[in-house]
N, C-alpha and C positions, 0 to 999 in steps of 0.2 A: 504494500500500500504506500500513496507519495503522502509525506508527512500532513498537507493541508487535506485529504481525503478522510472527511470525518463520520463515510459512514458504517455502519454498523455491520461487522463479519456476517455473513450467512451461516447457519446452523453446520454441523460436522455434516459430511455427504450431502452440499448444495453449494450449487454456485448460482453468484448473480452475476447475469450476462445485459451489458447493455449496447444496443444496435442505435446508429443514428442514421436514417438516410432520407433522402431527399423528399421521400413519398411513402404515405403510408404502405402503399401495394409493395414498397422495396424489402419495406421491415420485415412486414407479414410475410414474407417468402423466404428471408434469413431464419425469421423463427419459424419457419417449418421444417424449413431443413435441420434444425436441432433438434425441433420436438422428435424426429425420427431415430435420431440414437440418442437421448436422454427422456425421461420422466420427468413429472414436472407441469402443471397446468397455470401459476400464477402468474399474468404478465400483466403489466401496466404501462401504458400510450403517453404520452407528454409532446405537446409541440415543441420545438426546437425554435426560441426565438429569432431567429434567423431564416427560418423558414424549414420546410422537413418535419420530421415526426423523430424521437426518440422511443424506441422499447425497452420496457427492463423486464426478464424473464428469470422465475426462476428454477432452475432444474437438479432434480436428482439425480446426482451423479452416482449412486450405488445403486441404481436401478434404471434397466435397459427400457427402451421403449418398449410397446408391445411390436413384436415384429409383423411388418406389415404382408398381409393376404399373397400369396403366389399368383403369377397372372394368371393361371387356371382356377383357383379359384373364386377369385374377381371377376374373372369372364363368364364362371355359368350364369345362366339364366336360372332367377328363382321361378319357383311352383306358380307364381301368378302371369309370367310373362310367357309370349306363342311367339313363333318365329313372326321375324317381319316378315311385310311382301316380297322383298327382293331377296329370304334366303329358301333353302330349298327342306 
């Protein structure tokens, strides 16, 4: 930490991540890409007085994301869906 950083450590097994970028749509896609190897739900928005958006996230780092679905199983079709027109 730089000596005038007065805030407050995150709990053992968490880190606080903060993103600054030009647009919110920029943030939002940095924290996604972490929520996928980290755990972790609490995040908070702040504008960037200069314009931008800052996010602060914070994620458990002694526990993995849930791993996400195979493209096989993200492609089937559930029990309520029929093929489209255009398959056979």
């Amino acid at each position: 930490m730089h000596p005038t950083d007065t805030a407050i450590l995150p709990s053992a097994g968490h880190a606080e991540i903060r993103i600054v970028a030009a647009t919110p749509e920029a943030a939002r896609a940095v924290a996604e890409v972490i929520r996928h190897s980290f755990a972790g739900a609490e995040q908070r928005s702040y504008p960037v007085p200069e314009g931008g958006t800052r996010l602060h996230l914070t994620v458990d780092t002694e526990t993995a994301a849930e791993p996400a679905p195979s493209w096989l199983t993200a492609s089937r079709q559930s029990a309520r869906t029929g093929t489209h027109v255009d398959e056979v």
